[in-house]
C-alpha positions in Angstrom: -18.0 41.1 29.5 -14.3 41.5 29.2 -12.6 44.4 31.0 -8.9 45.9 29.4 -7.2 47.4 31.4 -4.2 49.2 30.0 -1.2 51.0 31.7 1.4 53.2 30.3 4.9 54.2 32.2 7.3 56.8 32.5 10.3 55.9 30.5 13.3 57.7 31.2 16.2 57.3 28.3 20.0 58.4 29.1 21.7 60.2 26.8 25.2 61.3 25.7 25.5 65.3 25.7 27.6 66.1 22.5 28.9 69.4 23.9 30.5 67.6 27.1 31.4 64.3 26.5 30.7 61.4 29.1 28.3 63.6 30.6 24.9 62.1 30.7 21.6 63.5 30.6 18.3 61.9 31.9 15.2 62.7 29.7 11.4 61.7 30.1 10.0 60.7 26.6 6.5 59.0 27.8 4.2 59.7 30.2 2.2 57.4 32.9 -1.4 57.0 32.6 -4.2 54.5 33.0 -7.2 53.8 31.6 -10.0 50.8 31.1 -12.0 50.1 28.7 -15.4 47.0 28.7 -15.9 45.1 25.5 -19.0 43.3 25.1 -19.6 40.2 22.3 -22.2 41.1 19.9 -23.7 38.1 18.1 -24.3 39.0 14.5 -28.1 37.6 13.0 -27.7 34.9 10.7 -27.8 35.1 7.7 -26.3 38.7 8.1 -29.9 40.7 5.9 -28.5 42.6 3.1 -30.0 45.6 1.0 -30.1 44.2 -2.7 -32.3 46.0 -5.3 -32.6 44.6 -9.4 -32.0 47.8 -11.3 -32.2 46.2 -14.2 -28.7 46.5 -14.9 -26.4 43.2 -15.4 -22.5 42.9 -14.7 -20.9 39.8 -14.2 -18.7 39.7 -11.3 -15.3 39.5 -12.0 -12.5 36.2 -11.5 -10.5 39.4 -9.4 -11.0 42.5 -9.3 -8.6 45.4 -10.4 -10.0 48.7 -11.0 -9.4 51.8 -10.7 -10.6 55.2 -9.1 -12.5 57.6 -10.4 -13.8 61.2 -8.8 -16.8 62.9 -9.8 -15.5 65.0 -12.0 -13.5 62.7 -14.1 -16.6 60.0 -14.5 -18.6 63.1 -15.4 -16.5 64.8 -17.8 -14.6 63.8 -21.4 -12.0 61.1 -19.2 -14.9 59.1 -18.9 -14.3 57.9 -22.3 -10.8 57.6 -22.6 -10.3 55.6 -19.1 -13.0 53.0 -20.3 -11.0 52.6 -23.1 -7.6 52.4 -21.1 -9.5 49.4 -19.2 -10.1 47.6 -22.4 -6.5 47.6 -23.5 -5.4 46.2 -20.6 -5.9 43.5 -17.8 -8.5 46.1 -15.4 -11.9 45.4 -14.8 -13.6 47.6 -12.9 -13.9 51.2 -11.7 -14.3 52.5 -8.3 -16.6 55.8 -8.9 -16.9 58.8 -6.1 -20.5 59.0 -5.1 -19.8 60.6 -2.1 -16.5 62.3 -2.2 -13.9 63.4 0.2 -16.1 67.2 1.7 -19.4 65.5 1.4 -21.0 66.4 -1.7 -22.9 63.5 -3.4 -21.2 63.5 -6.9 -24.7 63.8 -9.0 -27.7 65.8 -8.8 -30.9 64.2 -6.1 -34.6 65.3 -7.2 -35.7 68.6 -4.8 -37.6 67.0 -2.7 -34.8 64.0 -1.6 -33.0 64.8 1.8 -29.7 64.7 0.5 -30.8 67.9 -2.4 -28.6 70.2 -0.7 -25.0 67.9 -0.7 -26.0 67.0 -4.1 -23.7 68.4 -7.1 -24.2 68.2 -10.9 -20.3 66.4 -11.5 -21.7 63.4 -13.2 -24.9 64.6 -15.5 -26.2 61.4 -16.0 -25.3 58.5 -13.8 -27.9 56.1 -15.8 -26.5 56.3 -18.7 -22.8 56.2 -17.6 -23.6 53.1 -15.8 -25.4 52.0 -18.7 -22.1 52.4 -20.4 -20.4 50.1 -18.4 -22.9 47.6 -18.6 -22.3 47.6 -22.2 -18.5 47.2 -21.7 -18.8 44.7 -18.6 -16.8 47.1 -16.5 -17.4 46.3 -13.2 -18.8 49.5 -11.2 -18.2 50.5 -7.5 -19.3 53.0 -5.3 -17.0 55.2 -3.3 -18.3 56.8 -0.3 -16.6 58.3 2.1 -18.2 58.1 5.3 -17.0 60.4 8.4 -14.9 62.8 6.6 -17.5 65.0 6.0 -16.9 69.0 5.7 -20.4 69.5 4.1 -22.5 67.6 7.2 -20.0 68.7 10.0 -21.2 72.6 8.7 -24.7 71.5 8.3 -25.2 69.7 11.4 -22.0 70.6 14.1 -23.9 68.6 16.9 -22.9 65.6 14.4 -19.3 66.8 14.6 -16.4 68.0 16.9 -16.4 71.3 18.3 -13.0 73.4 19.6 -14.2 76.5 21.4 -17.3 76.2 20.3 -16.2 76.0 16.7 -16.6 72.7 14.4 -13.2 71.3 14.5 -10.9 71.1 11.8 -7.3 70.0 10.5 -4.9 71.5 9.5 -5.7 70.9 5.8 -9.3 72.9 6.8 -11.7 69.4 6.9 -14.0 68.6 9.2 -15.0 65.1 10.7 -18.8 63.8 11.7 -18.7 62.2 15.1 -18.4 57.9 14.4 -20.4 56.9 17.8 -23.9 59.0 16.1 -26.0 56.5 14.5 -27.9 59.6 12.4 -24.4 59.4 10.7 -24.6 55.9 10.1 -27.9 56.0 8.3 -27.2 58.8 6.6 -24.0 57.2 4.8 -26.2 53.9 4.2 -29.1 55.7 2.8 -26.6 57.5 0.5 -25.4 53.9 -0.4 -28.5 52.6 -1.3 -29.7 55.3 -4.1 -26.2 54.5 -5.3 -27.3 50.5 -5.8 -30.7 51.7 -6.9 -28.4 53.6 -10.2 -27.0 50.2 -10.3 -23.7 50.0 -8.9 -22.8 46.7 -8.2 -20.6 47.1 -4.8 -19.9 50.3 -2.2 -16.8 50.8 -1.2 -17.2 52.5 2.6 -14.1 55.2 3.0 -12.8 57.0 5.9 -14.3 55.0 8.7 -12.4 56.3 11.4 -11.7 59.0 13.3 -9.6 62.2 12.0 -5.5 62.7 11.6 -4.7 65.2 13.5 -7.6 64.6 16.1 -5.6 63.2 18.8 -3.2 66.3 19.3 -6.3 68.8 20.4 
């Protein structure tokens, strides 16, 4: 077990007043403060087990990858089309799809009875046959979800997220965060993931694991 200890002075910086000159003022910019913190080694299982499912679709992995990013509503809608072409005219390989974009939603429609039903949204129609697509094409597809920003699941489950006055918490741009240290979180995100390689997506690309801007000034 190794235990951090961290401390943090008062810094005091001098300086000039414009108004009077070769006056001096004294001003405290920082603030003193200690804290500690216990970090423990975790040995990782090896090999490290992995979720792989055959959907039947085949891509060949790229020499490097360079894609690029689609939301939900532009894999779903007439774009579709045009960027697959735009990656066969020049050097790109790949594109990295929203599955679960940045308030939560999961970017196609689940069956009623899944437990993800009610963050599901009808953006992409048929993720079959748009993977199917890029099978045919060799574009290499990725999953994009985004993991603790989460307006949808903060709503749906507040004891997940923060809370201000009893309120869930959110920035100033009006998202809300899940809390990071709740493994329900965790396997919530992963399960999302895995119906994601069941569709056939090759890769996920895990977003927004961290805490919230704007967090630290509450």
């Amino acid at each position: 077990m190794l235990s951090l200890v961290m401390s943090v002075g008062l810094a005091s910086v001098v300086l000039a007043d414009e108004g009077e000159k070769g006056k001096e003022q004294v001003k405290n910019v920082a603030f003193h403060g200690k804290f500690e913190t216990k970090l423990s080694e975790k040995k990782l299982p090896k090999p490290v087990p992995r979720f792989t499912y055959d959907s039947g679709l085949k891509f060949e992995y790229p020499d490097a990858v360079r894609g690029i990013y689609l939301t939900g509503h532009s894999a779903g809608n007439f774009r579709f089309k045009n960027l697959i072409k735009h990656v066969n005219q020049t050097e790109l390989n790949a594109m990295v799809i929203d599955i679960k974009e940045d308030n939560g939603y999961i970017t196609y429609k689940l069956p009623k009875d899944s437990p993800y039903y009610d963050a599901s949204q009808n953006y992409i129609s048929d993720p079959k046959a748009m993977l199917k697509r890029l099978e045919k094409e060799q574009i290499y597809p990725i999953a994009r979800v985004v993991v603790f920003k989460d307006t949808h699941l903060a709503e749906k489950k507040p004891e997940w997220s923060f809370k201000e006055n009893g309120k869930v918490w959110k920035n100033g741009k009006g998202d809300a965060f899940v809390n990071p240290f709740i493994k329900d979180v965790w396997k919530y995100n992963v399960e999302i993931a895995k119906e994601a390689a069941k569709l056939g997506f090759q890769e996920i690309q895990f977003d927004y694991v961290r805490f919230p801007e704007g967090f630290e000034k509450t």
